[in-house]
N, C-alpha and C positions, 0 to 999 in steps of 0.2 A: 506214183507208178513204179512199176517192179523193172528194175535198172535204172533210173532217172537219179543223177547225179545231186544229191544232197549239198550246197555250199552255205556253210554257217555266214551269214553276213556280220563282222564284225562293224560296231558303230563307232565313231571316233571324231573326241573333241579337240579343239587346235585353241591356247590361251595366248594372246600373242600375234595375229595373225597376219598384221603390218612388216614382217620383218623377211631379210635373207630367210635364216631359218624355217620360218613357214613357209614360204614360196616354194622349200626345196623338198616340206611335209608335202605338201599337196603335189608339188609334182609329182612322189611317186605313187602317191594315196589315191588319187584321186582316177591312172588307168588300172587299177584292181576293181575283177568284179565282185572281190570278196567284202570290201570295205564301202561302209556309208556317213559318209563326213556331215558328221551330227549338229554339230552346231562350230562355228567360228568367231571368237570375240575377239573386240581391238577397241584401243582409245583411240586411234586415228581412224579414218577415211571411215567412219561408222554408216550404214546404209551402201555403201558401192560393193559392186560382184570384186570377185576374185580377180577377174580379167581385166579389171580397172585396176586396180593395186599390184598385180604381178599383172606383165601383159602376158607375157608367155601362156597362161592359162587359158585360152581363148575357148567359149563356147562351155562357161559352167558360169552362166551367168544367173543362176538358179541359187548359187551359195553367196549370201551376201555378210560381209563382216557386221559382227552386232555388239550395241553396249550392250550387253547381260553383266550379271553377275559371274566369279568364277562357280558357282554350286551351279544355277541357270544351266550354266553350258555343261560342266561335268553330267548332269543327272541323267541318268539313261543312257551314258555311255557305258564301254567297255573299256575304254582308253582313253586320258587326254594327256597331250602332248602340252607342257609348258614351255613357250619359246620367248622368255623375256628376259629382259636384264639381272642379275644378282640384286636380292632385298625385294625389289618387288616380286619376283616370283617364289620366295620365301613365305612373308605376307599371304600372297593367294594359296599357295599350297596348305595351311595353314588353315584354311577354309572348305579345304576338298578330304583332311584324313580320317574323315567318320563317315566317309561316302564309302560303298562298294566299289569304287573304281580304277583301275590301273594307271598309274603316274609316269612318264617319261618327261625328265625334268634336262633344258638343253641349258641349263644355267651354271653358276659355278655356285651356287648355293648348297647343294647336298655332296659335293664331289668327296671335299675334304674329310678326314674323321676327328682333325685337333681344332679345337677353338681359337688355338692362339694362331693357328696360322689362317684360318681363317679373320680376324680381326688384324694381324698384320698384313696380310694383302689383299680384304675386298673391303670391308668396311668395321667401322667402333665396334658393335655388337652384330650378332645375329639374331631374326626376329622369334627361332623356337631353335637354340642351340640343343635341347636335347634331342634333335631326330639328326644332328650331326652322329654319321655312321650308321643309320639305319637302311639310307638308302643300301642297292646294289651296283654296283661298279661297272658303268656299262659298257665294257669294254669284251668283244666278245673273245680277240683270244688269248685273256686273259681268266675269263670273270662267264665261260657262254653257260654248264652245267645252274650256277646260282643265278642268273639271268633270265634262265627257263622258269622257273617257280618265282621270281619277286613278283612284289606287288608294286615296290617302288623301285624306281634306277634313275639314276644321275647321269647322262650323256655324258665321256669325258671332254673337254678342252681341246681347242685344236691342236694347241702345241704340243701339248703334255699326248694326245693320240702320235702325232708323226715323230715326235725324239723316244716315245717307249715302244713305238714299231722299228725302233733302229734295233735297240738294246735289248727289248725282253727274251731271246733267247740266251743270253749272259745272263740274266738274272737269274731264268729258269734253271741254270747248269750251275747256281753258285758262284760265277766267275767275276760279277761284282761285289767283291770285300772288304770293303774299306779304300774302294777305289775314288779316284777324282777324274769327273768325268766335266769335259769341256767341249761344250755346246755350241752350234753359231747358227742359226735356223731364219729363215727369210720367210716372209708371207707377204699377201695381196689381200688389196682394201677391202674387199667386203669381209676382213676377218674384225673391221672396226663396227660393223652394223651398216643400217640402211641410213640413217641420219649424218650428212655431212659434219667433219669438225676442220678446224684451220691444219691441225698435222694430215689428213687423211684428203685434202681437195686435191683434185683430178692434175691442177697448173703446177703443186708445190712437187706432189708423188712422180707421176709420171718421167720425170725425165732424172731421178734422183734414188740413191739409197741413204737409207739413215739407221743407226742403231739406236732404238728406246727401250728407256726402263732395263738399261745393262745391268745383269748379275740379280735385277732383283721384282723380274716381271712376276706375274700375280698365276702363272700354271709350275711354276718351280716346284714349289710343296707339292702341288699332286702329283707332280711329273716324279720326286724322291717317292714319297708314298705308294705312286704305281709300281714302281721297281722294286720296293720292298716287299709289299704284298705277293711280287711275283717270287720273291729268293735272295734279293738283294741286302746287306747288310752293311751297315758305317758307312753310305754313302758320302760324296759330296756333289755337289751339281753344280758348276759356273755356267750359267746359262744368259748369252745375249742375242738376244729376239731382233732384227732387221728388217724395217719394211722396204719392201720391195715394189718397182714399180709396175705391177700386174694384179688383174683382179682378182682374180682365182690362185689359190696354190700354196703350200709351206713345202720347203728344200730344208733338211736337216742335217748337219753334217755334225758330227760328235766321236771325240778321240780320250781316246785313254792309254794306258798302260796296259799292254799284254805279258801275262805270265810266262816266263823264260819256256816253260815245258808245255805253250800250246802255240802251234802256226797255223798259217792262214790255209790249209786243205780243211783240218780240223774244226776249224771256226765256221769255215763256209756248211761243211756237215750239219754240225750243231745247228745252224739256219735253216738250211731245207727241212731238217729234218724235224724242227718246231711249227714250221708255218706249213708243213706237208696238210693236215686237215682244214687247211681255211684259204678257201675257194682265190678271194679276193687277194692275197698277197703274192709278190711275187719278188722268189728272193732270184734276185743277176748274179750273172757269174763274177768273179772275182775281179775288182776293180774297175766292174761298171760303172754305170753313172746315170743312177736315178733321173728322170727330169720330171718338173712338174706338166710338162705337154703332153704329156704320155698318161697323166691319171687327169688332169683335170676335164669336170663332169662326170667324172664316177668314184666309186665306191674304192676305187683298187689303190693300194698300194704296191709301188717297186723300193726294195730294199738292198743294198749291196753294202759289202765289206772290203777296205783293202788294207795291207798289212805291209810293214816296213822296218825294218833294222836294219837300226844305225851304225854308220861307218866307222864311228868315233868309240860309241860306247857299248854296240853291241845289242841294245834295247829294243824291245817292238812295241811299236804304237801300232795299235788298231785304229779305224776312221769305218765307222757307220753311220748310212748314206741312207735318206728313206725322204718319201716326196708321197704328197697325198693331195687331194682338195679340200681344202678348208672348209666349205659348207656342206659338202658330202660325207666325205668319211671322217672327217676334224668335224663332223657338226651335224646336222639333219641327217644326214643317210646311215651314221652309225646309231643314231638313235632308231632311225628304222630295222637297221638288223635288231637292235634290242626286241622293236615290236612283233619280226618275225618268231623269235624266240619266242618270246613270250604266248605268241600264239600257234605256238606249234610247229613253223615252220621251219627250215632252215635257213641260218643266219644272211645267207648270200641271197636268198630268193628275190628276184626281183631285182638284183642290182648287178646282175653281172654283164649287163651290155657292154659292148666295145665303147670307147672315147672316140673323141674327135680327133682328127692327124690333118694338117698339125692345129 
């Protein structure tokens, strides 16, 4: 009928569908009227609705997790979201690249583009090492023009998302050179997955912090590789990862060396003036103080910078400060801005509601 509103229904398959990760696909997939969740595979809870595995999903008892095959689920989609572990979702991707269909992969399997650091920090080999660097970088304010046209994209990492939301306007300005940047960034347990392990129980975490895998956690490489791609050059990265006792949330705090001929009005510019196009970010005024109560459950990042020279020598350290939610914007929700891209919309669509206070 002549004015009646045309909506393309995009179909959309979910690989994976047991997990944080999926729970936070379908959260926001599932109130769009524009999207039709095509099919959902899982090796666990196979035959239970959606609202049995996530409760939160109440009242879509019509989507039931199935053993299919990954082609099964993919075929007649527009989209499938890979939401599994590193090597198995290598393996299944591997069986969907002669499909017509669009990849958003939440793994750390295509992130990387060198072999060897892949095999030093996820596993011996990889199961199709050459489509390492084919994927697209899904990073949108990094990566949003070559993220509209992919066919494939790699969600980044949670970590390697909130310490290069501190940094990328340095990198963009040239201003890491050969720098050594020192990292100390904290997160909450569901950045371990949905399956219990003895470092991640609720008795050991909760009332404790602990630093693992110092200096040589498994998002280092992408986190250098992100910063290069953006501008960055001879980096170094000391990076120790903290877990923390909360579920939700990464706090990033990272200090370098500032150049004698730049201070902190300038720095701060540089910031606004990079994250000015992207809805979601939000750089504080100088010497704020990011917190993760303030992003977690959404998509948003808060970022601040503050700046200091010393009494002694004279020198300025920079410290940037950026706090995000690990299975949002570190995870499921930035892989959803990829899909907005991807499909035409803008990156923010759908994700810009308020959090929760506190």
């Amino acid at each position: 009928m002549d004015g009646e509103l045309i909506v393309e229904i995009l179909k959309v398959s979910i690989i994976g569908g047991a997990g944080y990760g999926a729970a936070e696909l379908l959260r926001h997939l599932l109130v769009r009227e524009n999207v039709k969740i095509h099919h959902i595979s899982s090796k666990d809870y196979i035959g239970q609705t959606v609202s049995q595995v996530h409760r939160t999903l109440v009242g879509y008892d019509h989507l039931l997790l199935e053993d299919i095959s990954p082609k099964e689920c993919a075929e007649g989609a527009d989209i499938v979201f890979l939401a599994m572990p590193h090597i198995t979702t290598a393996k299944v991707a591997m069986e969907l690249f002669d499909l017509d269909v669009k990849i958003i992969d939440l793994s750390g399997d295509f992130r990387l583009e060198n072999l060897d650091d892949y095999i030093r920090d996820y596993a011996p080999e990889h199961p199709c090492p050459e489509r390492l660097g084919t994927f697209s970088y899904g990073m949108p304010e990094l990566n949003e023009s070559e993220i509209k046209d992919a066919q494939h994209v790699a969600s980044p990492g949670c970590f390697a998302t909130c310490i290069a939301m501190g940094l990328l306007p340095l990198a963009n300005k040239g201003l890491l050179i050969g720098s050594n940047i020192r990292t100390v960034a904290m997160t909450g347990s569901s950045g371990s997955g949905v399956k219990p392990q003895a470092g991640t129980h609720h008795a050991i975490r909760v009332n404790n912090l602990k630093a693992y895998k110092p200096l040589h956690h498994q998002h280092r490489a992408e986190i250098v590789q992100t910063l290069s791609n953006a501008g960055a050059e001879n980096i170094s990265l000391d990076f120790v990862p903290v877990s923390a006792p909360l579920a939700r949330g990464i706090l990033a705090v990272s200090q370098l060396d500032l150049p004698d001929d730049m201070d902190a009005e300038s720095i701060q510019q540089l910031y606004v003036d990079y994250y000015q196009p992207h809805n979601l970010i939000t750089v504080m005024p100088q010497g704020a103080s990011p917190e993760v109560v303030a992003v977690s459950g959404t998509a948003r990042v808060e970022v601040a910078i503050t700046v200091r020279i010393d009494e002694m020598t004279g020198k300025k350290t920079l410290c940037c400060t950026s706090a995000i939610d690990n299975l949002i914007k570190g995870g499921a929700g930035q892989a959803i801005q990829c899909f907005n891209l991807m499909t035409g919309a803008p990156a923010h669509y759908g994700l810009d509601a308020p959090g929760l206070w506190p």
